[in-house]
Backbone as CSV, one residue per row, in Angstrom:
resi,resn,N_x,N_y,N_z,CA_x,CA_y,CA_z,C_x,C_y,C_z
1,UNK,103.087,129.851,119.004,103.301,129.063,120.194,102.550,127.734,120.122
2,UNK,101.264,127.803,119.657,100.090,126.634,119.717,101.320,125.189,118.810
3,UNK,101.628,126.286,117.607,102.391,125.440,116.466,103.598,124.364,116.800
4,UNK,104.572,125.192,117.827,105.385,124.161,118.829,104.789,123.117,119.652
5,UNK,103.863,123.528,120.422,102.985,122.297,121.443,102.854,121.187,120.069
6,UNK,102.484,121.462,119.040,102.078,120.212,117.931,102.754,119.362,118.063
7,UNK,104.313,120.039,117.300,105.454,119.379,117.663,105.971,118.793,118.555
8,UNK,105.874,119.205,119.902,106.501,118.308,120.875,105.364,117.383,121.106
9,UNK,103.689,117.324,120.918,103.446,116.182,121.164,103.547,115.097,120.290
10,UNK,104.119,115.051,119.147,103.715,114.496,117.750,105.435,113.643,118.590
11,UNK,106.063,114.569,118.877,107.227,113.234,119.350,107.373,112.282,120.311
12,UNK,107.322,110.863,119.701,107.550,109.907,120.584,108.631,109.025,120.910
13,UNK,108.677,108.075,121.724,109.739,107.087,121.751,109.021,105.809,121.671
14,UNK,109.572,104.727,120.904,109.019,103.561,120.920,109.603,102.572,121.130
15,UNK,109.503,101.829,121.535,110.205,100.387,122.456,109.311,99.768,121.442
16,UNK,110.522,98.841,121.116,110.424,97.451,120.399,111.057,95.902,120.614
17,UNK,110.572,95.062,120.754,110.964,93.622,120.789,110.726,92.726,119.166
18,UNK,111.674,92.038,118.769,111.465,91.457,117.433,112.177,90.117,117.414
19,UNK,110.973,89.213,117.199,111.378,87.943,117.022,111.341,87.056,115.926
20,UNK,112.330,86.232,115.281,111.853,85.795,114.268,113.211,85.185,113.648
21,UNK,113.596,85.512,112.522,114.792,85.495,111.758,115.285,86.884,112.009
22,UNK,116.256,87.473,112.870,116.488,88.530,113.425,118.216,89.158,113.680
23,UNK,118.503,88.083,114.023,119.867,87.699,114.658,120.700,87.046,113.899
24,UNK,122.148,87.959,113.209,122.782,86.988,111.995,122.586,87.571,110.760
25,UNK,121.594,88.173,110.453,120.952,88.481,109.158,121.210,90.279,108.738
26,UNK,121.589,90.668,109.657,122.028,92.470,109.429,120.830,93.163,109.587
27,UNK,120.222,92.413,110.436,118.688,93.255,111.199,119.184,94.599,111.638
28,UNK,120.040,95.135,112.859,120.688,95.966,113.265,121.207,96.989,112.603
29,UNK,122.260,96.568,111.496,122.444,97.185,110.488,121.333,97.913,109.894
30,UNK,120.289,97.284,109.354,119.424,97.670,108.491,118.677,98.561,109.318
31,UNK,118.310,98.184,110.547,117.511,99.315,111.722,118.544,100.561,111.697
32,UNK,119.777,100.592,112.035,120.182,101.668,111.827,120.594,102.988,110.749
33,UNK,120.161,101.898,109.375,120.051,102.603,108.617,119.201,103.153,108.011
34,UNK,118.299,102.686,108.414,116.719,103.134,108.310,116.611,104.282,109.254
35,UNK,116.539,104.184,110.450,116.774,105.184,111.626,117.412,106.878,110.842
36,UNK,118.875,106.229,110.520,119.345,106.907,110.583,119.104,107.905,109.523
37,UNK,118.133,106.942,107.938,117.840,108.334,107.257,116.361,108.957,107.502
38,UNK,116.356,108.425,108.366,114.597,109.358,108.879,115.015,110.153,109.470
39,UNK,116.288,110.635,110.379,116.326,111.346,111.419,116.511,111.001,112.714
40,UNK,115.615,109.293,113.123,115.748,109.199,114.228,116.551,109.135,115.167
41,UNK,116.781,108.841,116.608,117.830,108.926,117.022,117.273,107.799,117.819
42,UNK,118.264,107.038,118.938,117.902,105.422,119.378,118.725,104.215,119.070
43,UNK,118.844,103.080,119.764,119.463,102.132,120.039,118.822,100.414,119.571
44,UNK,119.579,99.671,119.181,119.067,98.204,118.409,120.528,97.621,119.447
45,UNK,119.805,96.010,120.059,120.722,95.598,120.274,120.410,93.708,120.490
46,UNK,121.057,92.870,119.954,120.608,91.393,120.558,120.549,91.427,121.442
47,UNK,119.225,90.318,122.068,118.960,89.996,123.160,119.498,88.279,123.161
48,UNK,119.802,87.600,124.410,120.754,86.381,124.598,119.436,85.206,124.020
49,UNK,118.227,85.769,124.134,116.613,84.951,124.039,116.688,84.375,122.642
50,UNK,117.428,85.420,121.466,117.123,85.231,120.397,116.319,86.829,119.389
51,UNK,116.114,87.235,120.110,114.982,88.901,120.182,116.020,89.797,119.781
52,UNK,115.327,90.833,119.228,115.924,92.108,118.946,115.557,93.276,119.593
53,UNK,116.307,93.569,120.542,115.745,95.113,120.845,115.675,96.214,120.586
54,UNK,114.987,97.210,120.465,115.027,98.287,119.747,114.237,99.733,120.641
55,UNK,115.160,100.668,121.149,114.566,101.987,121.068,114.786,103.241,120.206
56,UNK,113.687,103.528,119.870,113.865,104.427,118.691,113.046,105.910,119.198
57,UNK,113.746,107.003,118.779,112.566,108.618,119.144,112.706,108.972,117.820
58,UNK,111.780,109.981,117.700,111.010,110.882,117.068,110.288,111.186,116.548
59,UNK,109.472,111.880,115.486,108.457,112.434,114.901,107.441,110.687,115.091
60,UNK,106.265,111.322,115.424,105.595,109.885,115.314,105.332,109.451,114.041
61,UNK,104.863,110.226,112.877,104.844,110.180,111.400,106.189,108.976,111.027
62,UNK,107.720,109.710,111.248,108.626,108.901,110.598,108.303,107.579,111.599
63,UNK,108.255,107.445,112.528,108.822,106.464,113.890,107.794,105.142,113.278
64,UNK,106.474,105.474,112.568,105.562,104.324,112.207,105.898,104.674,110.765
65,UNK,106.716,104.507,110.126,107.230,104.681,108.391,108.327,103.999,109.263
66,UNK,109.373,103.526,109.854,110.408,102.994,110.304,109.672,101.881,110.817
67,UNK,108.537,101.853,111.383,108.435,100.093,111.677,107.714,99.379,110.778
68,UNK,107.273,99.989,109.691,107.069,99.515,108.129,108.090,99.111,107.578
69,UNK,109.187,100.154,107.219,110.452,100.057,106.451,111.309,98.701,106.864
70,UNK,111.370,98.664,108.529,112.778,98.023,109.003,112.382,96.341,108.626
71,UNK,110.885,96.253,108.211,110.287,94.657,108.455,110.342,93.885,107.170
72,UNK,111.080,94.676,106.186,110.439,94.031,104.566,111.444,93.190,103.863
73,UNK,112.150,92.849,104.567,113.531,92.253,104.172,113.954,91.236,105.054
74,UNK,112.775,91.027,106.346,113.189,90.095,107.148,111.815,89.232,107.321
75,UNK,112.222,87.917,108.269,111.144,86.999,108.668,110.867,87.249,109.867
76,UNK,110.303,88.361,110.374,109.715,89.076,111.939,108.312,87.765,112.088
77,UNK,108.394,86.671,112.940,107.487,85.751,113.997,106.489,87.208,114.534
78,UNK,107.369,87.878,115.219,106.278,88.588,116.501,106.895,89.789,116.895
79,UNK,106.261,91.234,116.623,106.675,92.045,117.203,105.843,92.807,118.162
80,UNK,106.540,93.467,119.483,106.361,93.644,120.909,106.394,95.153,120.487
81,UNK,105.382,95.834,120.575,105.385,97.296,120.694,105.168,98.648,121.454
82,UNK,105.609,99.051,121.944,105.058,99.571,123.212,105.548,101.475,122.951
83,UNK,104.428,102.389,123.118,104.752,104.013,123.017,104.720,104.310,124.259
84,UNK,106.110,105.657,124.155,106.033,106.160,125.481,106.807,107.333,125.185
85,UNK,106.541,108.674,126.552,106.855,109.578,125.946,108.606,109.417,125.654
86,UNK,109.184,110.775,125.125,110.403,110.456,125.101,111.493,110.914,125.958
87,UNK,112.528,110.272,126.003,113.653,111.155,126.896,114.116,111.952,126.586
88,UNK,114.689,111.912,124.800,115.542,113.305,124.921,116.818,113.199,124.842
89,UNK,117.343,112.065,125.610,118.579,111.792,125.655,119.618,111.007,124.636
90,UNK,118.670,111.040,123.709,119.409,110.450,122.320,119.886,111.293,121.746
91,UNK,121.380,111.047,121.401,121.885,112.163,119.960,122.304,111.353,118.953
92,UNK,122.107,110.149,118.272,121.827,109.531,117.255,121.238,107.916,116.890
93,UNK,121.989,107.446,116.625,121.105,105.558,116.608,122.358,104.879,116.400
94,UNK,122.327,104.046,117.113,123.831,103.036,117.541,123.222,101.434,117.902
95,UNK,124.316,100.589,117.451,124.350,99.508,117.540,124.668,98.870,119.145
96,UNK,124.059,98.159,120.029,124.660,98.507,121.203,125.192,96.759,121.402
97,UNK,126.118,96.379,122.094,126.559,95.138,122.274,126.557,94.466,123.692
């Protein structure tokens, strides 16, 4: 029983903002494919500002290996990070418009 509690606290959701060279470049793409072979489940979408938005869940382990991964191929200015618990209500990672 103790072994489950681990698990559900180890999962998070993370809200992201990304500014920079972002938009145009297959940022989205690349977030979702990153996402998608970790497991995670969550949403990437332009913002009208210029920004990228991004919510992403799960394991906190993969979720900070995904905001390593998604940054190495782009010119990220400034990223906005923010943890919180999760909803739940994700069943995979989508591009949103």
């Amino acid at each position: 029983m103790v072994q489950g509690y681990i698990l559900i606290m180890s999962y998070k959701q993370l809200h992201v903002f990304y500014s920079g060279s972002v938009q145009g470049v297959g940022f989205r793409y690349t977030a979702r494919r990153i996402a998608s072979d970790l497991g995670l489940t969550g949403w990437v979408r332009n913002l009208g500002d210029g920004r990228v938005e991004m919510v992403c869940e799960g394991e906190e382990k993969k979720l900070q290996r995904f905001l390593d991964d998604v940054i190495v191929d782009f010119h990220i200015k400034d990223t906005q990070i923010s943890w919180q618990e999760p909803t739940q209500e994700l069943n995979s990672f989508e591009i949103r418009f």
